[in-house]
N, C-alpha and C positions, 0 to 999 in steps of 0.2 A: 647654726648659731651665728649670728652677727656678731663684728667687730665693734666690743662697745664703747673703745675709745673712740668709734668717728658717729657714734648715737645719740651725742646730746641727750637731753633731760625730758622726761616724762610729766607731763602736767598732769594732775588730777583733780579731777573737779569732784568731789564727793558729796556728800550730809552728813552723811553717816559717820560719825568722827572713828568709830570702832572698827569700820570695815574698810575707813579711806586711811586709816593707822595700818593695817592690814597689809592690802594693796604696797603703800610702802615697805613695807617690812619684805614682801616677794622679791621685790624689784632691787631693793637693796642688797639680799642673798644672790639673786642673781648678778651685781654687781652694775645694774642702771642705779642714777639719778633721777632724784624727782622733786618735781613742786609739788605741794601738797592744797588747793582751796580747798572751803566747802561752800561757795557757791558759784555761781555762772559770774557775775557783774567781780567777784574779787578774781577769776581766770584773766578776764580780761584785757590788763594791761601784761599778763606775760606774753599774751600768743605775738606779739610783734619781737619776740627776743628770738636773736640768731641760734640763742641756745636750748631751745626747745623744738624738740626733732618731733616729737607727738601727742596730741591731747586725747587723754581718755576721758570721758565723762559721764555722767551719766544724764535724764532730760529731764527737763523742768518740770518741775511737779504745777501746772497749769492751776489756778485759784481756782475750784469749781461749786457751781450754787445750784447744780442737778445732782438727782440720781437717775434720770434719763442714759442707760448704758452707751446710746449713739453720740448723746449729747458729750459726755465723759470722753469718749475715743475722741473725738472731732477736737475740743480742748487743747487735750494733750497731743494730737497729733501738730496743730497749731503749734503748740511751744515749742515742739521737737523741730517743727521746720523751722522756725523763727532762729532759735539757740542757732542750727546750725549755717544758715544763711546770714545771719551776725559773726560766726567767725568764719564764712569767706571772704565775709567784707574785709576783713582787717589781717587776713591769712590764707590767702585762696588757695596755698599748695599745702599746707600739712595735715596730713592725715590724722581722722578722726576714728577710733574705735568708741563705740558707743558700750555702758556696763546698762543691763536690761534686767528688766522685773517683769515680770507675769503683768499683772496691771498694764502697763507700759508697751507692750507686744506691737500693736498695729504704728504706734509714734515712730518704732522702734523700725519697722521696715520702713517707712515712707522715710526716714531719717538716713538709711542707709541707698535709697532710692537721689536723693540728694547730696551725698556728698561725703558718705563717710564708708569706709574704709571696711572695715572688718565690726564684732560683736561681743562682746564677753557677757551672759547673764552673769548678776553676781552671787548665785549659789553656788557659781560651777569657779570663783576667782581663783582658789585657791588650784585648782587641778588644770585652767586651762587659760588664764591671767597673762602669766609672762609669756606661754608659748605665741599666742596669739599676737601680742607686740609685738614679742622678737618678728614673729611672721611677718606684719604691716611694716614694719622697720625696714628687713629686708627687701623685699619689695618697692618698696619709696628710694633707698638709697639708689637700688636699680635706676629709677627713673628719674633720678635728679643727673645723671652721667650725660651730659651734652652731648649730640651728635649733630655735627653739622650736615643740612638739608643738599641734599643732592637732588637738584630741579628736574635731571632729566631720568632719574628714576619712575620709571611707570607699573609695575610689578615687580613683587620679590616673592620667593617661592622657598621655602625652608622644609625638609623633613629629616626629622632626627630618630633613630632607633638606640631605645635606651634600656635600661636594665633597672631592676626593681630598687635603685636606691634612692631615697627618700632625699639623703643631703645632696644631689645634683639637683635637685629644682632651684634652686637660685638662680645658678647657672644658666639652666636651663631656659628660664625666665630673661635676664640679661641678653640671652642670644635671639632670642625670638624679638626683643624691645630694638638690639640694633638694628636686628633687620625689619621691622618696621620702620623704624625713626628714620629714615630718611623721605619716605612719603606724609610725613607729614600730619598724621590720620590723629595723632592724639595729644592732646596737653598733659601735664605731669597730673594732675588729679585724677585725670579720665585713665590714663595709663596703669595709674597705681588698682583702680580697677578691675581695669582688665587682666592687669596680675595677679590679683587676688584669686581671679575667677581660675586663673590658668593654676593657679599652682593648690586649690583645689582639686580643681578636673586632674592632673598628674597626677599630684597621691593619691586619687580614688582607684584611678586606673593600674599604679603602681600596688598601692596597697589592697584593694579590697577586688580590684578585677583580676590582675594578676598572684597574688599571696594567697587571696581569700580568705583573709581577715576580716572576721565582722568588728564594725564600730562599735556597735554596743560594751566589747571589751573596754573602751577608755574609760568608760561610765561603770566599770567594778575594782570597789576601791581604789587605791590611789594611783590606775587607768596602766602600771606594772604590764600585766598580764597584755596587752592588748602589743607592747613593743618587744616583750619576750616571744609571744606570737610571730610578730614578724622576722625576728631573728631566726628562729626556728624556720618558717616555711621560707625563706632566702636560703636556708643551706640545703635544704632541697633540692633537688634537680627538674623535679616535676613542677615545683612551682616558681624556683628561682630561673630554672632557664629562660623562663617566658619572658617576653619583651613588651615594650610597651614604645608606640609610634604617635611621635605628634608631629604635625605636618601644618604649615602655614600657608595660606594664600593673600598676596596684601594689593589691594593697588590704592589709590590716589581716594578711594570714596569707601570702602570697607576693610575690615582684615575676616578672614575664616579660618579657625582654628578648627583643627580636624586631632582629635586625642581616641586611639585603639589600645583595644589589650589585647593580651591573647589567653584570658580568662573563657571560662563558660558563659559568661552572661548574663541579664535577666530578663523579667517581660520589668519594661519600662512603666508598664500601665500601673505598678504595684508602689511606684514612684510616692512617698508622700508630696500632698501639695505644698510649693513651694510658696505660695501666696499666702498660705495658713499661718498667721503668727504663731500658735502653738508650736511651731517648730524652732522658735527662737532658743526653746529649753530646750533643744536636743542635739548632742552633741554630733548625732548623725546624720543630722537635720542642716545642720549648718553648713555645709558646703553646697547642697544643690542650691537652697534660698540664695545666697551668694553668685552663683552662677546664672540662676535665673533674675536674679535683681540688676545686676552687674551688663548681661550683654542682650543686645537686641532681638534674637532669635538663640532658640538650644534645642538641639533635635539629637534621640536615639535611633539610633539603628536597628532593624528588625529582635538580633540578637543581643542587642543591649551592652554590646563590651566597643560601641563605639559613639563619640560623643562631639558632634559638629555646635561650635559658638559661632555668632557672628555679631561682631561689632562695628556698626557704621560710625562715618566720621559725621559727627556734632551739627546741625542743623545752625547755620551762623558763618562756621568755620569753610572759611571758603579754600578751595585747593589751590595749588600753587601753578595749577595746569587745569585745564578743561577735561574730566574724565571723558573717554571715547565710550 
């Protein structure tokens, strides 16, 4: 849970006056703030207020005069990069979660391929809405924490052995960001990113490599069953003893994120595609998409309970040193 006295206000961009009433009503049980639009052009003049920490929205419904299905994706993928290349012009660090519709699906990755943050479809608002803000919230606060640039830093080397709990990933996250941030390798957008993608990989590793906890539990009824599971296999000894290892490697032109468990495994090959929109409706879908959108390379291990990212530093961004 984030600290929501330092979270600022939620923007929502909706249409739907019933389900952007909705959305509200979450966030205010949960005890956020919110602006409320219901279109893109009236968002607009809030994204430059200090007091909005995040925009959720959903993508422009593109003016369309096909039923050409390729013609349709293309459109609407347009609007969606358009929308969100319009508020980096006037906001280039606040995270964007995108609310998604079946229709909407391919906008919907190439949107998150640019620039925005995490996903919420909005049949799933009510069951996984606020968790997912809280999530991008925390994550961004991480990366807004200054750290001053140490020139003579050439490598940092991080490995941490953790235990199945779920609320150390902040932390967890936080530790990995300082000890990159002095090389240099990322800006707060690109960072928040990359946190995303890490504090995925963690809980899968924690949750479903180590616990072995299936996902599909969140997606039965109101997703109960799925955190009483984990309570349950943490008191365990067979499955709460296990650990879970992530390890850093960073210099000056990449970082490599190395995440083990000490589950069974799987064959990787069984992997849904992550490039597949269809997985934008699935709740167990969303964290590889994420991972695989997020970092430049992602490889399993034979065994499947180990999971190498790597993210290079931004083509542009020049280092502060000549990498060797």
């Amino acid at each position: 849970m984030i600290n929501q006295a330092n979270s600022g206000k939620i923007l929502i961009v909706e249409s739907d006056a019933i389900l952007r009433g909705r959305m509200v009503e979450l966030f205010t049980q949960a005890g956020m703030e919110t602006i409320d639009v219901a279109n893109h052009d009236d968002a607009m003049p809030h994204l430059d207020e200090t007091s909005v920490s995040l925009l959720l929205t959903e993508l422009p419904r593109a003016p369309l005069e096909t039923s050409n299905s390729s013609e349709i994706d293309a459109a609407r993928t347009a609007g969606a990069l358009g929308w969100v290349r319009r508020i980096r012009s006037v906001a280039p660090s606040l995270p964007i979660v995108l609310t998604t519709s079946e229709e909407a699906d391919r906008a919907a990755c190439e949107a998150l391929l640019q620039g925005a943050a995490s996903y919420v479809p909005k049949k799933q608002a009510d069951a996984t809405l606020v968790e997912t803000v809280e999530q991008v919230l925390q994550v961004s606060q991480n990366a807004k924490q200054a750290t001053d640039v140490d020139e003579c830093v050439a490598q940092m080397k991080l490995t941490l052995i953790l235990p199945s709990h779920e609320s150390m990933v902040p932390a967890i996250i936080a530790k990995l960001e300082a000890a990159v941030g002095p090389l240099n390798l990322f800006d707060e957008m690109i960072w928040t990113q990359v946190a995303m993608a890490l504090d995925e990989a963690i809980l899968n590793a924690m949750i479903h490599g180590n616990l072995e906890v299936d996902s599909e539990l969140r997606e039965q009824g109101d997703g109960q069953a799925y955190w009483d599971q984990i309570q349950l296999r943490r008191d365990q000894p067979a499955y709460g003893d296990r650990r879970t290892e992530v390890s850093l490697t960073a210099t000056r032109s990449q970082a490599v994120f190395v995440i083990k468990d000490q589950g069974p495994g799987f064959d990787a090959a069984t992997l849904p595609d992550p490039t597949d929109p269809a997985n934008l409706e699935s709740i167990g879908g969303r964290g590889l998409l994420l991972i695989n959108a997020f970092m430049d390379e992602v490889h399993h291990n034979e065994q499947g309970n180990e999971l190498t990212m790597i993210k290079r530093k931004a083509a542009g961004e020049r280092p502060c040193e000549d990498d060797e």
